[in-house]
N, C-alpha and C positions, 0 to 999 in steps of 0.2 A: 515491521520485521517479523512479528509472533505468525501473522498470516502468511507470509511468504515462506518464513520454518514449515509453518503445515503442509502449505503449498509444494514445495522441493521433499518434505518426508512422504506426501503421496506418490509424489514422481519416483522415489525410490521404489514405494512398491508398485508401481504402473509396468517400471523397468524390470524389478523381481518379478511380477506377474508374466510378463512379456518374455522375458529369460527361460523361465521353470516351462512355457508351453513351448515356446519356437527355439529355445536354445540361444547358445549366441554365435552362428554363422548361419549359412545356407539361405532360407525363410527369413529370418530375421534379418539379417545382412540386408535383401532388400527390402524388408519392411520399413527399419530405420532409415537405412539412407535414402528411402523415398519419402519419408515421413519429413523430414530434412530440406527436402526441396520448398513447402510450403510455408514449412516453419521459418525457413531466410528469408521468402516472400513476403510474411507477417512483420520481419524487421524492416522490411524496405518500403512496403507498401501501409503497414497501420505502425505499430505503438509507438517504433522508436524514431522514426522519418517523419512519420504526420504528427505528434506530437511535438517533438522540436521546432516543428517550420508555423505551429498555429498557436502552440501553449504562450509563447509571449504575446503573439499579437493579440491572444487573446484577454489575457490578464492586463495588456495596458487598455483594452475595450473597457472591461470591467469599471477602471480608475478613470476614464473619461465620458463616458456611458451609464450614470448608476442606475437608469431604469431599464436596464438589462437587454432595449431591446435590442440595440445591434448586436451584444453575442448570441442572444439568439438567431438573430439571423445567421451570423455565418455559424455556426452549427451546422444549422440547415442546408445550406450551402455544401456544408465539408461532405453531408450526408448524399447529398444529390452527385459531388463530385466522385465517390467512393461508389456509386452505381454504373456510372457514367464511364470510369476507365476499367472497373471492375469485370463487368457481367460480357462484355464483348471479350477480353482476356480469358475468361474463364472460359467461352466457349470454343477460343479456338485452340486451349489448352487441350479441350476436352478430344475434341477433331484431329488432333496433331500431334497426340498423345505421346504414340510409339518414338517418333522422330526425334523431340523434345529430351523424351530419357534417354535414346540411344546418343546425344550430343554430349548428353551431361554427366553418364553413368558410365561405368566399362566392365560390367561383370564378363567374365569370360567363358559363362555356358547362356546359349541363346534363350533357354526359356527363361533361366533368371532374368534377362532383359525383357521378354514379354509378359512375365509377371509385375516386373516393376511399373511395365506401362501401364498394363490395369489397374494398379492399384493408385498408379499417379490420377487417370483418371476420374476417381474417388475423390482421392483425398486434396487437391488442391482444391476443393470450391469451399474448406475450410476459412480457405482465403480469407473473402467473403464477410463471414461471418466473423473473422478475427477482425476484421479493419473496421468495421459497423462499431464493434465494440470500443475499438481502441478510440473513434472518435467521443464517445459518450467515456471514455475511462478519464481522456484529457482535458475533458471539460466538467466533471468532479475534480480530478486534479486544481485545474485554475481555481476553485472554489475553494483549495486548503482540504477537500475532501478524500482521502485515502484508500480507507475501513474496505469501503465496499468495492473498489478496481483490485483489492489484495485479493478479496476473498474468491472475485469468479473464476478465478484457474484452478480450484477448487473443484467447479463442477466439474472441468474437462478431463481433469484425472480418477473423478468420480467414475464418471461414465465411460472411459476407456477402460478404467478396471471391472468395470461390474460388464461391460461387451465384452471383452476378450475372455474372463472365466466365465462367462455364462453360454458362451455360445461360439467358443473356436475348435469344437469337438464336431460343429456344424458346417462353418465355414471358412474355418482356416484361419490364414492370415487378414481373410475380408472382415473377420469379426473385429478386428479393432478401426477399421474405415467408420462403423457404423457409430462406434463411441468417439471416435474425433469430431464426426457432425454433431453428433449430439452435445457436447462436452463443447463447441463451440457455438452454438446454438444457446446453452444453458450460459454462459462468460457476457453473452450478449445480454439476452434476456432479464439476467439479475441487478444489470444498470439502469433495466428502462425508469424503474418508478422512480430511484433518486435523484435522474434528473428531470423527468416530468415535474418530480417534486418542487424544485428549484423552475419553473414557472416555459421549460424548453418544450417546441413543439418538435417532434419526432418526422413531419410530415418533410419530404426531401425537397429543396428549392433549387430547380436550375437557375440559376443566377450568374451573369459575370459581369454586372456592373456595380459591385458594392466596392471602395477602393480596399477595403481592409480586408477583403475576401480576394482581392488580387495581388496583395502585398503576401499575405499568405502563401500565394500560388509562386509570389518569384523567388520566395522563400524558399519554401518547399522543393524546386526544381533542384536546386542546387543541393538540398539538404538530402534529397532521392537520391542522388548524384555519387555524391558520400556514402550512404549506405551501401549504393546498388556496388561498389567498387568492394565492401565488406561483404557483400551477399557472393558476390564472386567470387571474390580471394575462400569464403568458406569452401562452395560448390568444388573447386578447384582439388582444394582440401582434402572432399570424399572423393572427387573423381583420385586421385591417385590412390585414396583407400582402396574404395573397390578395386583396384588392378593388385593389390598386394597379397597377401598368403588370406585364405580363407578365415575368416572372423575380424577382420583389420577393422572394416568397418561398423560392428559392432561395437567394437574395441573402445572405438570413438566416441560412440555414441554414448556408452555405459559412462567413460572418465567424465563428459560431458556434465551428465548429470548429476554426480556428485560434485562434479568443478562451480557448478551451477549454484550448490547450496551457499555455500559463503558469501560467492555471487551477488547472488540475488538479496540474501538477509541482509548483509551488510552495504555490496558495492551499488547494487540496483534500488536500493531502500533510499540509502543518501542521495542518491542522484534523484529520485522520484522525487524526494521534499524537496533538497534545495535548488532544483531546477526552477519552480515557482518563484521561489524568493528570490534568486536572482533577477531573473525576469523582472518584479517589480521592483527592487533595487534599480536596477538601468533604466527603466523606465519612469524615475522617479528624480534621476541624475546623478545617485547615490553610487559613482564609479568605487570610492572607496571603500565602504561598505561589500557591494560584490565582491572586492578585489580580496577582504578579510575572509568573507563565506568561503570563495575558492579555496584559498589557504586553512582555512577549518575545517573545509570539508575534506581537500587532499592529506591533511594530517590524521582524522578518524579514519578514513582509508587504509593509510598506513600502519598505523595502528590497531588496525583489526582485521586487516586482510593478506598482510604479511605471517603473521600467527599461520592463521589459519590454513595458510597456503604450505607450509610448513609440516603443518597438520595432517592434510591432503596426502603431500609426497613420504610422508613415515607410514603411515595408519593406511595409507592406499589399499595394499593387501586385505589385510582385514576388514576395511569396512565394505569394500565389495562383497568378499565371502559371504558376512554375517546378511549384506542385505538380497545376494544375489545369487549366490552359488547352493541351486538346489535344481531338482529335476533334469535337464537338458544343458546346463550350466554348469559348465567343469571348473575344475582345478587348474586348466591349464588359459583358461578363458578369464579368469582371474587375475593368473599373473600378468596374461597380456595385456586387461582393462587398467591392473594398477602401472603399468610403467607407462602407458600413455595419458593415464593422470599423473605422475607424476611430472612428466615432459608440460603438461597444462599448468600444473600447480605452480609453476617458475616464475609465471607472466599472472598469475593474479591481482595483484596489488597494478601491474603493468596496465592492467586491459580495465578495470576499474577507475584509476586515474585519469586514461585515455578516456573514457567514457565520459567521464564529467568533466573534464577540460573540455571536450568537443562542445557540452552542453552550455559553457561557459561562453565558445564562441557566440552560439544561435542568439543565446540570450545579448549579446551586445549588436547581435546583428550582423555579422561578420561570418559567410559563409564558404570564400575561397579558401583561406589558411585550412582550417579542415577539410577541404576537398584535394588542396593540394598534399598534404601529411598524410591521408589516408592511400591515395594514389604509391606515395615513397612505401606507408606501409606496407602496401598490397605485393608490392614488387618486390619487397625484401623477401616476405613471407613466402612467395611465388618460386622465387629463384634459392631460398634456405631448403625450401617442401624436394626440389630438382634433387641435390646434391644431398640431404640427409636420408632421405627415401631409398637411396640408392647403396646405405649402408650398412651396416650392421642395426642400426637404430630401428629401420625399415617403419613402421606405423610410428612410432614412439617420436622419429626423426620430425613428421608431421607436428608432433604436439610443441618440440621445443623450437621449431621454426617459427611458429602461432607466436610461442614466450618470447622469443629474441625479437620479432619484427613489431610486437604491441610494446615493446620498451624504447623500441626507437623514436617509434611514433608518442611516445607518450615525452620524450624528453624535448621534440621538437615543439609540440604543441607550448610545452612549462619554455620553450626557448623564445618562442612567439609573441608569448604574455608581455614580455619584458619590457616593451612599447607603449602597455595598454595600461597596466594596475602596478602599484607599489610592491617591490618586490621585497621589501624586508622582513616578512614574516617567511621566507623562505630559508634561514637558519632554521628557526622554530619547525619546518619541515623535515630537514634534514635531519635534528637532535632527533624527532619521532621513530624515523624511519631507524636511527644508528640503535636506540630504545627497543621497538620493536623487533631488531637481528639478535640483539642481545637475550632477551625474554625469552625468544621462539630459539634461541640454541642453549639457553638451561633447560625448555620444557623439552627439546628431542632427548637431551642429556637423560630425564626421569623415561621419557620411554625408554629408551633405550637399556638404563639398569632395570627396569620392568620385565623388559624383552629376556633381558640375561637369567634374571632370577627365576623365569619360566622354562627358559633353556635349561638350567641346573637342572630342573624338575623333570626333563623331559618330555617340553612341550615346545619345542623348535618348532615354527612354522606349523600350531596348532589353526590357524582358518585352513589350511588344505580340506580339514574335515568337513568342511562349508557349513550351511547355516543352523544353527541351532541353538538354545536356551545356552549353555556351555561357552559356545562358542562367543556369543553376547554375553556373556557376563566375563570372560577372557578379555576381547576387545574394550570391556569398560576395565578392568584394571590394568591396562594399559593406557590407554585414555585419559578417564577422570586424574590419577594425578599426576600428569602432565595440566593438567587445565587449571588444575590448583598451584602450580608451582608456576606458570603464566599470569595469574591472576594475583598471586603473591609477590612475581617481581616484578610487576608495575607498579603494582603498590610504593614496594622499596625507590622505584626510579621515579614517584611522585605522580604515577598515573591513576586517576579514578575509571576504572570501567564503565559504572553505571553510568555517567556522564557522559559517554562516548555514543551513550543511544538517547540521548534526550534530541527530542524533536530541533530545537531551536538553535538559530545559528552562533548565537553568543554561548550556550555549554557546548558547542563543539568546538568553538576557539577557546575556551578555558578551562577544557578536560583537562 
């Protein structure tokens, strides 16, 4: 979690950095949402598709295998497979470039379309080099190993920041192409030694007679399957962005990444441990046991991503300003990013849930019900984006279609369970969830008299003045005591926080 903090606090100033030179429309507009297209590639094609459909088969190798060598083989295997679909993909991305954006994207001045295709051409071979990683990320994973798959997103926002100020006075929007290669180049790179370490050869093996390397594969199809229907429903997403008023899709992009911080610290952190442990739970026979994880894991969920969410939709305004509104970055680009974070902030706890139920499925092995809930998702989501888009809401409408169709999906999946694991710690879900609405509307309550007693003063909607020392130390007395009056009414309602972030799945069922 500390690394993934780091990690979302770089992103903030990747995004600041990106903001202050290209602004947030025109240039940027397609920057992002061409940025966008590689990065749902990345979800479909490496961390979160290829590691669901290998991570268990992998872990029950481990428990049946202890002289390692069959995970090494399929390693090797996964690597040979990620060249194999990979580099032909790539190259006819590269060849078909224009065609590709012009299906996907709708800007409505033509050169905006032919810059995006240049720079699509660029930036997808990212690809690439994110899926190389994600297979070496998921195989420290299965080893209980963490630390070091937190820390290489690290470099990418390294070296996206240090190209774009160093060198966009050169070449524009192309100076940030050059820190995505790189920054995904370094994400790879910083894996090799620890799993060499761990005894893995790197060398790629065309292979397709190992049986546990093709149980992988029919895994995988189905788990692609699933994603590639979220990578759609995304695309979809910005395709209606781009047709919207100028900045829409920036818009999106900005709430994204503060949507992301919580996200990631919290919703993506639990799911990265307890994915494992599930895995060998099931694979151990231990249904019960998983069935408690799920429910401890869904209840620190709720419990810290409700808050936060909360958080997001009050503090929206301000915490863009203070990170992003400088240089090219208005006042009015601001408000736009916070009401389409707040449209996101709805469905946090929603799309977190969903996320780790789905992973709950993989691990039992059961990969139709999540292909069929994602599908209802998609459609919800599809046919919400039609009829909000078309409102007053207009970009905003997009974000709370995202929130409405990831709760659907997320109650079908908790409906599905119901067959499979003991459902009686789902009171004890519910009590979280009613605990956490409680908390998080005494802590708006303290912004909110925060807010007022600033207004007295004269400081009504003080972030317009955008970023500055002032402005950050405004935005923290708004803030911190709300987080103290959060942390104090858990207390009262018998919750320990520290608790809620200890590794193991027994302090997460007895936070």
């Amino acid at each position: 979690m500390v690394s993934t903090l780091v990690s979302r606090l770089l992103g903030f100033l990747r995004i600041a950095v990106i903001g202050a030179v290209f602004g947030a429309s025109g240039q940027a507009d397609v920057l992002n949402l061409v940025f966008n297209i590689p990065n749902n590639l990345r979800k479909l094609l490496a961390e979160g598709a290829l590691s669901s459909a290998f991570l268990p088969v992998l872990t029950r190798t481990h428990l049946e295998d202890p002289s390692g060598e069959g995970s090494r083989r399929i390693v090797r295997q996964l690597l040979g497979l990620q060249l194999v679909l990979l580099i032909p993909l790539l190259l006819l991305a590269t060849i078909f470039a224009q065609p590709v954006v012009d299906t996907i994207l709708a800007f409505p001045e033509p050169e905006r379309q032919l810059l995006a295709a240049d720079l699509f051409r660029f930036l997808i071979h990212y690809i690439l080099l994110v899926s190389l990683a994600a297979v070496l990320m998921g195989t420290l994973n299965s080893h209980q190993s963490f630390l070091v798959p937190a820390l290489a997103p690290l470099l990418f926002s390294f070296a996206v920041i240090g190209s774009v100020a160093t060198f966009h006075s050169r070449w524009g929007v192309f100076s940030m192409v050059w820190g995505v290669l790189l920054g995904g180049a370094g994400q790879l790179l910083l894996q090799v030694y620890p799993v060499k370490k761990r005894g893995y050869s790197l060398r790629p093996l065309f292979s397709l007679r190992d049986p546990r390397f093709l149980q992988i594969l029919k895994h995988w199809i189905p788990v692609v399957s699933t994603a590639s229907v979220f990578a759609v429903d995304q695309q979809v997403s910005l395709f209606f962005a781009s047709g919207l008023a100028d900045g829409s899709g920036s818009a999106m992009t900005n709430a994204l990444v503060f949507w992301q911080l919580p996200f990631g610290i919290f919703g993506a952190s639990i799911t990265t441990v307890l994915f494992p442990l599930m895995s060998r739970q099931v694979a151990q026979g231990d249904i019960s046991g998983a069935g408690r994880t799920v429910f401890g894991g869904l209840r620190a969920l709720a419990l810290l991503l409700i808050p936060a969410g909360a958080g997001l939709a009050l503090l929206g305004g301000p915490l863009i300003a203070v990170a992003l509104q400088r240089g090219a970055f208005s006042a009015s680009a601001t408000r736009l990013s916070a009401r389409v974070l707040a449209g996101y902030s709805l469905g946090l706890f929603s799309v977190g849930a969903f996320t780790f139920l789905q992973r709950f499925f993989y691990a039992l092995g059961e990969y139709r019900t999540p292909l069929l809930v994602a599908g209802i998702t998609m459609a919800t989501d599809i046919v919400l984006c039609l009829i909000l888009k078309e409102t007053v809401l207009a970009v905003t409408g997009l974000a709370i279609a995202n929130s409405i169709a990831f709760t659907l999906g997320m109650v079908l999946l908790l409906m599905a369970l119901r067959s499979r694991i003991d459902f009686s710690p789902l009171a004890t879900l519910a009590v979280a969830i009613v605990k956490a609405l409680l908390a998080s509307s005494v802590a708006a309550g303290a912004v909110l008299a925060v807010r007022w007693v600033l207004a007295f003063h004269g400081l009504h909607e003080w972030w317009r003045a955008g970023s500055s020392l002032v402005s950050l130390g405004l935005l923290c007395a708004e803030a911190l005591p709300a987080l103290v009056v959060l942390v104090g009414t858990y207390r009262i309602l018998g919750i320990s926080v520290p608790s809620l972030l200890r590794r193991d799945s027994s302090a997460v069922m007895g936070a």
